[in-house]
C-alpha positions, -999 to 999 in steps of 0.1 A, spaced: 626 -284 -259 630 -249 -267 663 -240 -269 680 -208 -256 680 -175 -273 707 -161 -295 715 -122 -294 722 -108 -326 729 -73 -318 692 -60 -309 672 -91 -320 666 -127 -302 657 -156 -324 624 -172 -320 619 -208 -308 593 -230 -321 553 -215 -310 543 -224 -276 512 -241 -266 484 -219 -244 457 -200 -247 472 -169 -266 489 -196 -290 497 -186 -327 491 -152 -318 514 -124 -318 511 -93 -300 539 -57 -299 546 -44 -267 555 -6 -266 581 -3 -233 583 -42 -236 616 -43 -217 607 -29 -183 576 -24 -155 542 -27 -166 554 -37 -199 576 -62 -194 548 -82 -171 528 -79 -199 548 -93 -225 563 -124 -203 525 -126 -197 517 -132 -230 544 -155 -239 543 -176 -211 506 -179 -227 518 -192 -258 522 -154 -278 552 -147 -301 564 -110 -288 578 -80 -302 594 -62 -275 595 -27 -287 613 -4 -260 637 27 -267 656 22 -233 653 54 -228 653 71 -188 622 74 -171 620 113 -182 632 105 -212 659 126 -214 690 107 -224 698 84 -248 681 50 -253 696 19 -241 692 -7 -269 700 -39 -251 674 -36 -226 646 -49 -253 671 -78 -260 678 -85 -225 646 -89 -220 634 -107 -252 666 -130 -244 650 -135 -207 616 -146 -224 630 -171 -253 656 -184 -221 621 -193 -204 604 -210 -230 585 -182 -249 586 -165 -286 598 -128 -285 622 -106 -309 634 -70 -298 632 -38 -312 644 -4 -302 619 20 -321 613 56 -307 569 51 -302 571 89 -310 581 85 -342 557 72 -369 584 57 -392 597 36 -359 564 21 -356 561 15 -393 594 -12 -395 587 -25 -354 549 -34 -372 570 -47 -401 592 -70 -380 564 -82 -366 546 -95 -396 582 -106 -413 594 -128 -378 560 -141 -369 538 -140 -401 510 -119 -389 503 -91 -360 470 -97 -334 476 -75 -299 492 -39 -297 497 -33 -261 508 6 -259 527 8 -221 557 30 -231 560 59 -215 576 87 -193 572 113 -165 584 149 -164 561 164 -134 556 196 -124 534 223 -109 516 240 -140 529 273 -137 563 261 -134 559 236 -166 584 241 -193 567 237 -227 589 210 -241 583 190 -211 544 189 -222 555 183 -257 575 154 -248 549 137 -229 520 141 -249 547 128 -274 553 96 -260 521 88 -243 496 102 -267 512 106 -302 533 74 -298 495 56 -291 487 69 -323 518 59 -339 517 20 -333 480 19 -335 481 34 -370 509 10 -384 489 -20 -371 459 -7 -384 464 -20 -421 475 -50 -409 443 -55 -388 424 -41 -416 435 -70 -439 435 -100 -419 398 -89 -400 411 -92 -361 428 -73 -339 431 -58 -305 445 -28 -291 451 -22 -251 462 14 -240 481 25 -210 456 58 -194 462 67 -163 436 82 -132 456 112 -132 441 118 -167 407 102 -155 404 123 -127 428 141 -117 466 149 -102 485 177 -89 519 187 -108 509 160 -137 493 181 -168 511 170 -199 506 130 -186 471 137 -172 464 158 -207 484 127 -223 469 99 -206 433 115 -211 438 120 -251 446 84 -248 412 75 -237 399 99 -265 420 77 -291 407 42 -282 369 51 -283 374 66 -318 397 36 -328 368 7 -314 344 24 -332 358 31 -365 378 -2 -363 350 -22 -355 335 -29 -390 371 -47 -392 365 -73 -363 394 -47 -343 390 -41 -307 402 -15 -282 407 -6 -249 423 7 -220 436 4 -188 448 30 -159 471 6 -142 478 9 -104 516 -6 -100 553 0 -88 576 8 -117 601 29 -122 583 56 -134 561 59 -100 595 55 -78 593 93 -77 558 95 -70 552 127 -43 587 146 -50 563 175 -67 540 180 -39 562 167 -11 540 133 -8 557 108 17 531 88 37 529 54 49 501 48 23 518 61 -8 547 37 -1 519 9 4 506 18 -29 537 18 -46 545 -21 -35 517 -33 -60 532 -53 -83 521 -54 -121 511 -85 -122 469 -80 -123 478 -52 -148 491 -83 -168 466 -104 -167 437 -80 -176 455 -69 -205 462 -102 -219 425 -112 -210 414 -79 -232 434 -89 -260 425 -123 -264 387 -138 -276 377 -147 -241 370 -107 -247 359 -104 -279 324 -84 -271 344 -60 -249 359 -29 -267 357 10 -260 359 5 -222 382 23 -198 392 -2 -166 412 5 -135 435 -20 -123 448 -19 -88 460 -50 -71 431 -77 -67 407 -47 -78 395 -44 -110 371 -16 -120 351 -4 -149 351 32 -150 317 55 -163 326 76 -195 314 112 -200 279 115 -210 250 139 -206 245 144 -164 221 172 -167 198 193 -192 184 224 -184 160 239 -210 150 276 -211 126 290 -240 137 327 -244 171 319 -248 203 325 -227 220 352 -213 242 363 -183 211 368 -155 188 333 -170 228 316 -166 234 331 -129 197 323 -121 182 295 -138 209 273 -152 235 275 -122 214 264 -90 202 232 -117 233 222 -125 254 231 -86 242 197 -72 257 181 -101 293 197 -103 320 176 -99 346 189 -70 380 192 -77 392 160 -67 425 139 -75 433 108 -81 449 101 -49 418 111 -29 391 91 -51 409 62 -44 415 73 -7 413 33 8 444 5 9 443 -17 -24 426 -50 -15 
C-alpha cells in the first residue's frame, strides 16, 4: 500500500509509481494546486503519473504574496490518495523558476514527459481604463510564463525524443471579450506559441497543444463585474466543473494522441470542439496595382461578405453547455 505523504516544508515525498495508463510518466503542472489545474494533476495521478505541482499561491489577480503551502497541500492530498506528486512554488514568470521546478522534476522522478501550462490570473478591465502594468502582468503570467516552462522542458524533451506540451488559451483570445485585452492578447499569444513549438519540436517526437477550457474556478468567480453581467445563464455556465477539461488534457498528453499536435480545442462540459485556425478566407487579385479608389471599389465589396462581425465569446457560444 502506498503510504501517506510527508511534508517537508514545500515538498511531499513520492510513493512507489502507480499502475494506469499514464504509468512511469511524469508530467509539471503550472497552477497545480487549484481549479483547472489541480483537476488536471489529480487527473493524471490517479492515472498512474508522478506530478510536479508547480503553483505560486498567489491571488487570483495576482497581486499579493504567494501562498507556498497550497502546492503542498495539494501534492499532500494526491500522495494521501494513492498517487506520485512533489510541490513546488516557482513564479511561471520567471525563467530561472522554471529552470529548477524542470530540474526537480527530472532529479525526484528521473525524467520529464507532460507540461501542462494552467497558471494564471485575471486583472479585467474596459480598455481605455486599462493600467499598463495590469497588461504586463497578464501577458506575464499567461503568455511569457508559457514560454518559460516550455523552454526549460525543451532540452529535456530534446534529449530523451518525447514529449507533450498542453496550453491553457482561452475564447476570449479566440474570439473575443469585452474588458479582457491583456488575457485575450495573452491567451491568443498562447495559441501563437504552441503552433511554433509543434512545429519546430516535432523533428524531436514533442507534441503541443491547447485548450480554451469552459469551467468554474476561482478565477471566473468574478466573471460579469466589468460589464455588469449577472444572468441566469452566466451563473449556469459558471457551475461546469473541470472535470472534462481534465480528461482531454490528460488524453492530449498521453500516446493514445500521439498524431495530434498544433490543434486548438474548446472544452465545455460534455462538449468538446476543434476550433478552425486562421488561414487564407479570400483573395482578390487586381493587375494595375492598388490604391485608395481600386481598395474602396474592387477589393471591399469582395471581401464584405467575408468580414467577421465583432462578436464575443459569450455570444458565439450563446446555447446552455450540453
Amino acid at each position: 500500500m502506498n503510504r501517506a505523504a510527508e511534508l517537508e516544508g514545500d515538498r511531499v515525498t513520492p510513493t512507489a509509481p502507480r499502475s494506469g495508463a499514464l504509468s512511469g510518466r511524469v508530467a509539471i503542472v503550472t497552477g497545480g494546486a487549484r481549479g483547472i489545474g489541480e483537476a488536471v494533476a489529480r487527473f493524471m495521478a490517479a492515472h498512474g503519473a508522478s506530478v510536479v505541482v508547480s503553483d505560486l499561491g498567489g491571488s487570483a489577480s495576482g497581486g499579493s504574496a504567494g501562498d507556498r503551502s497550497v502546492a503542498a497541500d495539494t501534492a499532500h492530498r494526491i500522495v494521501a490518495g494513492g498517487g506520485q506528486a512533489i510541490a513546488d512554488a516557482g513564479d511561471v514568470a520567471l525563467y530561472a523558476d522554471m529552470e529548477r521546478t524542470v530540474a526537480t522534476a527530472v532529479e525526484e522522478f528521473g525524467r520529464l514527459d507532460f507540461v501542462v501550462h494552467a497558471a494564471g490570473i485575471l486583472r479585467d478591465a474596459i480598455f481605455h481604463k486599462m493600467p499598463p502594468e495590469d497588461f504586463a502582468s497578464v501577458v506575464g503570467v499567461h503568455l511569457i510564463g508559457g514560454f518559460n516552462i516550455a523552454r526549460a522542458a525543451a532540452p529535456v524533451f530534446r534529449e530523451q525524443g518525447s514529449g507533450a506540451y498542453v496550453f491553457m488559451t482561452s475564447t476570449s483570445g479566440l474570439i473575443g471579450a469585452v474588458g479582457q485585452a491583456n488575457y485575450a492578447a495573452a491567451k491568443a499569444g498562447i495559441v501563437g506559441l504552441s503552433r511554433c513549438v509543434a512545429t519546430d519540436m516535432a523533428r524531436f517526437g514533442v507534441r503541443s497543444n491547447v485548450i480554451a477550457p469552459f469551467a468554474a474556478t476561482r478565477l471566473t468567480a468574478g466573471l460579469g463585474e466589468v460589464v455588469g453581467e449577472a444572468s441566469d445563464r452566466l451563473r449556469r455556465l459558471m457551475a461546469i466543473g473541470p472535470e472534462t477539461v481534465a480528461s482531454v488534457t490528460g488524453f492530449l498528453a498521453s500516446e493514445r494522441a500521439h498524431h495530434i499536435s498544433g490543434q486548438i480545442f474548446v472544452v465545455r462540459n460534455n462538449e468538446v470542439f476543434l476550433m478552425s485556425q486562421p488561414r487564407p478566407l479570400r483573395s482578390v487579385h487586381h493587375a494595375g496595382g492598388w490604391d485608395l479608389e481600386s481598395l474602396e471599389q474592387v477589393l471591399e465589396p469582395s471581401i464584405r461578405p467575408y468580414l467577421y462581425s465583432l462578436e464575443t465569446s459569450a455570444e458565439h457560444f450563446s446555447w446552455d453547455p450540453i
